[in-house]
N, C-alpha and C positions, 0 to 999 in steps of 0.2 A: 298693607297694600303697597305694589309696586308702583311707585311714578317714575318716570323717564321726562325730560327737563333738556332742551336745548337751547343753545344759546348759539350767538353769532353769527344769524344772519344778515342783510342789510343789502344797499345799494353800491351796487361797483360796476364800474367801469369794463365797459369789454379787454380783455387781456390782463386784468386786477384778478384779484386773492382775498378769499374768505379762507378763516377757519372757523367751522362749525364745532361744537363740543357738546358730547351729551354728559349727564350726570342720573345716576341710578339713587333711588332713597328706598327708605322702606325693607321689609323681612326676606330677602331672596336666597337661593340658593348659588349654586352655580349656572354665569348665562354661560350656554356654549359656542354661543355666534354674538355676535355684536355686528348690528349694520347699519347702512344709512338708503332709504329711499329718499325720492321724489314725486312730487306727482304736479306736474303743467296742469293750467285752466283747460279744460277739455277732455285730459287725458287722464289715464289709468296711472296706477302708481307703479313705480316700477323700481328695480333694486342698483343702486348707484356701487356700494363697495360692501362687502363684509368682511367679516375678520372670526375667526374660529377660538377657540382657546388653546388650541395647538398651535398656533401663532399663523395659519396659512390666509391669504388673503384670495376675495376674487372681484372683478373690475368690471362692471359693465363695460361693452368695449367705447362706447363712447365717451369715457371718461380715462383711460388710463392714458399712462403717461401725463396725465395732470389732475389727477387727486390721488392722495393716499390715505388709506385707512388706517390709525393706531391708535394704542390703547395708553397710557398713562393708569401705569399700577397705585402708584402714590394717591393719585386724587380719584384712580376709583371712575374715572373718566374714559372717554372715547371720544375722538376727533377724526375730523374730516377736512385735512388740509386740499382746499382747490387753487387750483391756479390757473391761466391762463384762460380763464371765465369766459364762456361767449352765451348770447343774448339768446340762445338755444338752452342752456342750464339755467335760464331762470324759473321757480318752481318754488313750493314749497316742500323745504328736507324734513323726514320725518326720520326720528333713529328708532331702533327695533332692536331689541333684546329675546335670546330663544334661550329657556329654561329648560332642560330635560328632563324628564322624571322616567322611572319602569315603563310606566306604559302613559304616557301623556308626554308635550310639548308645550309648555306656555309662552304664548306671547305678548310680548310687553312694548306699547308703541308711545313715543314724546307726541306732542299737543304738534309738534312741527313750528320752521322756523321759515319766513318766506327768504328769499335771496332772488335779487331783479340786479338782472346785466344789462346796461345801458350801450346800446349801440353807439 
């Protein structure tokens, strides 16, 4: 079974920095997306960055220029460096993995990690 596992969320300050990191365990194959949502009290979840395994990335536009998406081959990982945090990005981050197959898609989602920007 796949689990997805993030870490690093927390309380920051408006204009402060998280990094978020997920970690994959279990029998997978190849993921071919790697990404990170959110989803606000109220609101629908929605997709913050992904990353492909051709290396291309894409950016919700309310986040670029201040998060990036990468991957860390060594540890098998995927992070979500943010910066310049404001009290509108606070949400719980979920990361998401897409497995390919012939004819199916698996998706594989972290438990999620909260992250509160203090005005």
């Amino acid at each position: 079974q796949v689990q997805l596992v993030e870490s690093g969320g927390g309380l920051v300050e408006s204009g402060g920095s998280l990094r978020l990191s997920c970690a994959a365990s279990g029998n997978h194959g190849i993921f071919y997306v790697r990404a990170w949502y959110r989803q606000a009290p109220g609101s629908q979840r929605e997709l913050v960055a992904a990353l492909t395994s051709a290396g291309t990335t894409d950016y919700a536009d309310f986040v670029k220029g201040r998060f990036t998406i990468s991957r860390d081959y060594a540890k098998k990982t995927w992070s979500l460096q943010m910066n310049d945090l404001k009290p509108e990005d606070t949400a719980v981050y979920f990361c998401k993995a897409e497995e390919k197959h012939p004819f199916r898609t698996d998706d594989y989602w972290g438990q999620g990690t909260r992250v509160t920007v203090s005005s």
